[in-house]
N, C-alpha and C positions, 0 to 999 in steps of 0.2 A: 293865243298866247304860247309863247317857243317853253316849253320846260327844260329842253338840254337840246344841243348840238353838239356831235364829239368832232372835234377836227379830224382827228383821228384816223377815225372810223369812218366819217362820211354818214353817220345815223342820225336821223334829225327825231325827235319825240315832241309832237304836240297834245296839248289839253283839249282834247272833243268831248267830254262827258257823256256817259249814254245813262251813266246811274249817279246822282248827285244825291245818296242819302248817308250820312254820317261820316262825309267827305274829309280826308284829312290834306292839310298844306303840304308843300313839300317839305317843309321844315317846320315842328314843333316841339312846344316843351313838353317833357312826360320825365315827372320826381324833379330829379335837381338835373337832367343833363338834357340835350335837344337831339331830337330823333330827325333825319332825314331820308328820303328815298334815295338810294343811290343810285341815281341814273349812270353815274361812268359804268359801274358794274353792268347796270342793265343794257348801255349801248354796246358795252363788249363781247355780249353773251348774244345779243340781235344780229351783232354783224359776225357772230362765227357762226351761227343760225343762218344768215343771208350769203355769207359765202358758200357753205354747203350744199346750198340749194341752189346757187345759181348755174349748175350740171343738172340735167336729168338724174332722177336719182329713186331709187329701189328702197323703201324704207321698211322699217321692223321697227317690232317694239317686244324687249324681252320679257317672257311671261313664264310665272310660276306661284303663282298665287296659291296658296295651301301648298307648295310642294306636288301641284297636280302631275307637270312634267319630273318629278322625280326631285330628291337631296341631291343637290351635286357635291360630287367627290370632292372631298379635302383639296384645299390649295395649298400653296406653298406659305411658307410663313405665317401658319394661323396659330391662336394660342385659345384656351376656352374664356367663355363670357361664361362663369358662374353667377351672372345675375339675372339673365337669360335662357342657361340653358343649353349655351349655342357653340359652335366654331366661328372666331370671326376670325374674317384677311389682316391682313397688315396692314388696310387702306381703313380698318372700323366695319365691314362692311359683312353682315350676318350669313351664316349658309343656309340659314331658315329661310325658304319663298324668293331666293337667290338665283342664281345662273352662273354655270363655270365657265370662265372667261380664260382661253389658253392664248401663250404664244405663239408664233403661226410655226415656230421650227423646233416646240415640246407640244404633244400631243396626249404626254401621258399624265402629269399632272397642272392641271389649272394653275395659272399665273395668279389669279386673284378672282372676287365675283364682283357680276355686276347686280342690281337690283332690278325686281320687276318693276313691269312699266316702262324701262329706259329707251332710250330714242336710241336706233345704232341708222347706219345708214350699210345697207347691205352690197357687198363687192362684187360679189361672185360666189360659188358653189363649190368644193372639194368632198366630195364623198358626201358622209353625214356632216358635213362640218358648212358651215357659212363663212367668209372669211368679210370681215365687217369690220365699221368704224366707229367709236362711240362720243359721241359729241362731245363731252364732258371730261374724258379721259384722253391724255396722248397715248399715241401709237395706232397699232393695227391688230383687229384678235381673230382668231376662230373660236364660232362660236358654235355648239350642237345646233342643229336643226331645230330638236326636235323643240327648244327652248324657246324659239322666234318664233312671232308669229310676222307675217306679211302682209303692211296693212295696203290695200288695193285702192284702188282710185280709177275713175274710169277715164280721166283725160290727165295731161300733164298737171301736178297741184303743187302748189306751198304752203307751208305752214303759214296763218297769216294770224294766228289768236295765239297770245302766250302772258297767262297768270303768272307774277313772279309774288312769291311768297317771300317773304323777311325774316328768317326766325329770332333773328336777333333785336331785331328793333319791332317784332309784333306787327304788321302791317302785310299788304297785299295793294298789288295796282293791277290789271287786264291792261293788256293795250296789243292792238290789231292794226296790222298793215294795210296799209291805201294807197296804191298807189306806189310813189316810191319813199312814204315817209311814215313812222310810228306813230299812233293816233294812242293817248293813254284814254280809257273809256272808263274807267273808277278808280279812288283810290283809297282804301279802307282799313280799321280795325280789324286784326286777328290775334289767334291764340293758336300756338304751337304746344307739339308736342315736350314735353318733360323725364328726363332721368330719372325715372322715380319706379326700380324694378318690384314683384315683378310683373306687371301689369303694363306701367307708363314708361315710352318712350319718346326719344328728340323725333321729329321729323326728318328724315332723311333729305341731305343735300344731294342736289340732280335736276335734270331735266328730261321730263317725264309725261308721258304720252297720258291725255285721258280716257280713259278705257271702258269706263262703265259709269253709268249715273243710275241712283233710284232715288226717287218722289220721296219717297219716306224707309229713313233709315234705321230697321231697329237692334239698339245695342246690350249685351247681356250685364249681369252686375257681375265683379270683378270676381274670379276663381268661385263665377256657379252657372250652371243654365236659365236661369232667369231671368226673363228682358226685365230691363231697369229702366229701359224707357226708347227713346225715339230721336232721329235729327231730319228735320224735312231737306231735302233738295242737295243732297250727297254724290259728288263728282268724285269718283275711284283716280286714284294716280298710280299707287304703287302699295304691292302688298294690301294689307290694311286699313291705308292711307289716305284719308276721304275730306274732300272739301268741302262743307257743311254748313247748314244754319244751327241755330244756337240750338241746344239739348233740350225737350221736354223727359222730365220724370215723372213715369206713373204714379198714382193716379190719375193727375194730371195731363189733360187733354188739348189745352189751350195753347194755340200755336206764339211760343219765344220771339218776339221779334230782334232785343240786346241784350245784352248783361254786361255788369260792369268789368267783367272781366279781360273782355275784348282790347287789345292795346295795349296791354300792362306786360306780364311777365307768363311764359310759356306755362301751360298747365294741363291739355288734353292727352288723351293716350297714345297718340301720335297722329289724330286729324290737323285739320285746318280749322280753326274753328269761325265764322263767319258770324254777320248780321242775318239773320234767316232773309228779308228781302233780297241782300247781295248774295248771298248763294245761290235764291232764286236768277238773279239775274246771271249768273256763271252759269246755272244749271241750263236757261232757255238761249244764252249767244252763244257760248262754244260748244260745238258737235264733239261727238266721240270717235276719236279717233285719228281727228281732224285738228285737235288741239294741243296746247302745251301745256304744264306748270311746272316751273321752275324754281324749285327752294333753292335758297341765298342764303346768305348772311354776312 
């Protein structure tokens, strides 16, 4: 069954199933209005995905998770997020677990940041500097070294697995390339993140390398050290930002397969929040490192 062809684009997406549980239509009612996947968005984000790859190509993915490579320097046009904490850019975009993203002819203060996790495609080398391209963003930046890391491959590769998350209409579909055509492999219930400081935030839009997985993910209760409890089969994207099955709370041991929450309206601290079996299955097909996820809206 064809789901979408973009003339466009030249990107065809077919229905292959690989996980058929809690399967949603492309098109459904949820309250009083109809929710769809947007495939035009998603063929337009695949073929600027498929054109960048079709050069050999040097890839990165920016990392600062806890601020380990450092706060980076103020950028230009930032103002404080008192609900945060924080300095953001002009773009919304935090300097918390961030990366300073310069223009290639200022070197002294950062143009704007980019998020960790994010996909750049690396150009060439300048001193400590990378001069790179970010899939998401127009133009061209330098970016520190020391902020990228380089992810390595031992023969020519493509991205060929890319999660796009919805945050606006709650939903999630995989789909992987075969060939010369987009194969959709699930398409499911989720729960994004929420405005709700200062603990809870939106998930951040991007497209974003996955970086880290653990089996079992455990989470503290809000402003203390104490686990509150647990999320099995959690896929790292960016910062904080985990793709997940549903929350067990201690004392509670028994593994969450749904909750009603799933599908509805944004509510987690900024994961993904999944059907624990579809996390599973995100957690055992796409490799780290090797993968995408892409919030939308």
């Amino acid at each position: 069954m064809v789901c979408y062809t973009s003339m466009c684009t030249g990107i065809e997406i077919r229905k292959e199933l690989l996980y058929d549980r809690h399967t949603l239509p492309d098109a459904y009612i949820y309250e009083n209005t109809v929710r769809c996947f947007q495939w035009h968005i998603i063929t337009g984000l695949l073929e600027r995905l498929d054109h960048f790859q079709r050069q050999p190509a040097v890839w990165g993915v920016l990392q600062n998770r806890y601020n380990a490579n450092g706060r980076p320097p103020v950028a230009r046009n930032t103002f404080p997020d008192t609900d945060f904490d924080e300095i953001t850019d002009a773009y919304g975009v935090p300097d918390s677990q961030s990366v300073p993203l310069y223009a290639p002819n200022d070197l002294i203060v950062p143009e704007r940041y980019g998020r960790d996790g994010t996909l750049v495609k690396m150009l060439g080398q300048d001193g400590c500097f990378c001069y790179a391209e970010v899939l998401t963003m127009p133009g061209y930046w330098k970016i520190p070294l020391v902020y990228i890391k380089r992810i390595e491959f031992e023969s020519p590769f493509l991205f060929t697995k890319v999660v796009f998350v919805d945050r606006c209409r709650q939903h999630v579909t995989a789909l992987e390339k075969v060939r010369d055509r987009w194969l959709v492999r699930s398409m499911n219930p989720a729960t994004t993140g929420i405005h709700r400081p200062p603990y809870r935030r939106e998930t951040p839009l991007g497209m974003f390398v996955l970086q880290e997985k653990k089996e079992r993910m455990y989470y503290l209760e809000d402003g203390s050290d104490r686990i509150e409890g647990f999320a099995l089969y959690a896929n790292r994207f960016t910062a904080g930002g985990y793709l997940h099955g549903v929350a067990v709370e201690v004392p509670q041991t028994e593994v969450v397969e749904f909750c009603s929450g799933l599908g509805t309206i944004p509510e987690s601290h900024m994961c993904v929040r999944n059907a624990t079996s579809h996390a599973k299955f995100i957690y055992d097909w796409a490799p780290v490192e090797e993968s995408l996820i892409c919030v939308i809206e």
